[in-house]
N, C-alpha and C positions, 0 to 999 in steps of 0.2 A: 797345397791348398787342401783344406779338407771339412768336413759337414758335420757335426758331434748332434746326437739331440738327447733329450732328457725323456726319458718317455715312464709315463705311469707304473709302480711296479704289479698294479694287479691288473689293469685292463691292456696296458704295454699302447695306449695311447701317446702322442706327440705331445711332451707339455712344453716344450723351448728348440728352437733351433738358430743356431750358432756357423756362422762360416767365417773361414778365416785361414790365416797363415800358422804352420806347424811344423814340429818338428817330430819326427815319429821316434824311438829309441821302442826298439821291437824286444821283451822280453825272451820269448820263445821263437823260436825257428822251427814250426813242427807240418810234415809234411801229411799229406789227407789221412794214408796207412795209420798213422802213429797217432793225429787225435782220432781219427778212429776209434781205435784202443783203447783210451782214455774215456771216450765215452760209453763205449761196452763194457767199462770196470773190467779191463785184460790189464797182465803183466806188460808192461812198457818202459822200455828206456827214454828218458828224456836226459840229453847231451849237456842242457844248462845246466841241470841239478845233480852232475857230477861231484867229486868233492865236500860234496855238506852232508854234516851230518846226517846220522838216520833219522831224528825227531824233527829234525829241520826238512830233511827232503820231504821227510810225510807229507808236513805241514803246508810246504810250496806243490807239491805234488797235489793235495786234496784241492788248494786254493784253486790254481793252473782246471784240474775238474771243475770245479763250479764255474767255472767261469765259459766253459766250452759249454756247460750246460744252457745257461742260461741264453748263451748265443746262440745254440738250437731252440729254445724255447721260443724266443723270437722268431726266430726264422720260422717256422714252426706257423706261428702266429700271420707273420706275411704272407706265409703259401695259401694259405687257406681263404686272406682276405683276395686273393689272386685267384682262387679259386672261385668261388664265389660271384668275382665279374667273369668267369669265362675264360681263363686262364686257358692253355691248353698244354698237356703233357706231350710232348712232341721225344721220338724217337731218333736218336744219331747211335754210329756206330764210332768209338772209339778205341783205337789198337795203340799198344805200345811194342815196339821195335824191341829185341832181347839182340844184342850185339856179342861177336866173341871177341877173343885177342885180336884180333887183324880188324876189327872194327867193320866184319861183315853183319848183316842179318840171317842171322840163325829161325827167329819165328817172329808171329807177328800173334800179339796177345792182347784180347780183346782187354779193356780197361773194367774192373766192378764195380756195379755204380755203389756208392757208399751214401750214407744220409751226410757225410759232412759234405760231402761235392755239393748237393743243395740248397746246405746252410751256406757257403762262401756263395752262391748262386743269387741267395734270396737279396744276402748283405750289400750285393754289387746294384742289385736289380737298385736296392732300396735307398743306396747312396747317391747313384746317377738318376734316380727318381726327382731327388730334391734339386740337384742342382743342377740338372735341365730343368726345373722349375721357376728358379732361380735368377737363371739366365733367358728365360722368355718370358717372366715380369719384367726384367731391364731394359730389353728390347722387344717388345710385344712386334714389331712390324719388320724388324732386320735379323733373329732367331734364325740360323739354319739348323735345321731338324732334319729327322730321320724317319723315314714311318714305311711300316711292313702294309700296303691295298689288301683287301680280302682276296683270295686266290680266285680265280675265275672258274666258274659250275664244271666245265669240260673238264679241267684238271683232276678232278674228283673221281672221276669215273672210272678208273682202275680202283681205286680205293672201294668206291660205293659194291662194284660188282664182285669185286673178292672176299669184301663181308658176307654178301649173300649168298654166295658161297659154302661158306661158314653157317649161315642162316643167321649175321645178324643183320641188322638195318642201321646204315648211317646217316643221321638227318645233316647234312654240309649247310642249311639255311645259315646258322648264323655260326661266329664261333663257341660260343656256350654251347649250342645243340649239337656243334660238331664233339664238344670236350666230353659232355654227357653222353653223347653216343658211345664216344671210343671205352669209357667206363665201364661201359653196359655189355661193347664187347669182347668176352671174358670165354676160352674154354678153360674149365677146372683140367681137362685133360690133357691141356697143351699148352700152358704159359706163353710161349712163343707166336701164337697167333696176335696178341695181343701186343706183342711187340712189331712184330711182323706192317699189321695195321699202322700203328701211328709212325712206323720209317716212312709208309707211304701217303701219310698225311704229311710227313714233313715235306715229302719230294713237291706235293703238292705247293707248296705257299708260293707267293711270287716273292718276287725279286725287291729287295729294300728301293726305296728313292728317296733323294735329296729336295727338298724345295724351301724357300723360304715363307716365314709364318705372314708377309704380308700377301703372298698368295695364294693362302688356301684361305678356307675355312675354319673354323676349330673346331665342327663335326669331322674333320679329316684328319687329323692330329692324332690319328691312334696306329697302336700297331698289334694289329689282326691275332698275332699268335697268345700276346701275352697278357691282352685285359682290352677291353670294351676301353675307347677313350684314351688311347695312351699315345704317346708320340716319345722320340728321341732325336737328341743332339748328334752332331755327325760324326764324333768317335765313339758312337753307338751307345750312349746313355741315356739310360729310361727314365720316362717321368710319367705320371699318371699327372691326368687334366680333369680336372675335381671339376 
């Protein structure tokens, strides 16, 4: 099953949306590293355009770019509309396991976060947006959803005191005051405090819950971390509640 939409090429507005049955036939197989590279204009191997010509590789090779372009641009464009409601940048630690012959671990390597991790981030956000939408126009009273409560004040409070620390000030009232805070606090001499901070805003959030849409409210149909108003489906697909 899958969601296509047609969207404006200068405002990247929604002008059609389409669901349906598909069949996907994946041109490329490219893993984060490699469009990476493709979008930083580096030397890159791509596996499919093996065998073709040099004018022909260019020519799929420059295509295969634009096209990574443009899906950042979008993306791009969704972050900010995410921004904007209150969005919040939240901090995780991710390791990759470096294995040797005997299939022991040797080290554990934190992962870099890259702008394409984001852009597949935004695309997922913005698919499972529609069609938990989708599915709780159909059933407006029998929907089960997904939705992140706002963290409760006391959680906060490692967070708030080791800003201050630092000397900055974390306003936790809402989540937009929390996102704009964590923004603001920035040491130029230490990158890592700023990471530091929103791991422990993430420790902070509660716990996801399940319920069905005939028993809330749709003032309650959101989820805390990632937009004012949002809710999700229960294999954790987002929908923004217009």
């Amino acid at each position: 099953m899958s969601v296509m939409w047609e969207l404006d090429a200068q405002t990247l507005a929604v002008d059609k949306v389409w669901y349906g049955r598909t069949l996907i036939r994946s041109s490329y197989q490219l893993h984060y590293e490699l469009a990476q590279a493709l979008l930083d204009g580096e030397p890159a191997e791509v596996p499919e355009l093996d065998g073709l010509g040099s004018e022909e590789r260019d020519a799929e090779l420059a295509r295969l770019t634009r096209s990574l372009e443009t899906l950042t641009r979008v993306a791009r464009h969704l972050r900010a509309q995410r921004d904007r409601g209150g969005a919040l940048e939240l901090e995780g630690v991710e390791v990759r396991a470096q294995l040797d012959e005997e299939r022991n671990i040797t080290a554990l390597v934190p992962r870099q976060p890259l702008e394409v991790h984001e852009t597949v981030a935004e695309c997922m956000i913005y698919a499972n947006h529609w069609v938990a939408r989708k599915i709780q126009e159909a059933f407006p009273h029998q929907a089960l959803l997904r939705r992140h409560p706002p963290p409760r004040q006391e959680f906060f409070s490692q967070l708030v005191d080791s800003a201050a620390a630092w000397g900055f000030a974390i306003d936790t009232g809402t989540n937009k005051a929390l996102a704009d805070s964590l923004d603001q606090a920035v040491d130029p001499q230490d990158p890592l405090v700023n990471r530091l901070l929103r791991i422990m805003a993430t420790t902070a959030m509660s716990q996801a819950v399940y319920f069905s849409t005939g028993l809330q409210s749709q003032d309650q149909f959101y989820h805390y971390g990632t937009l004012d108003n949002i809710f999700t489906i229960s294999s954790a697909f987002y929908c923004i509640n217009n």
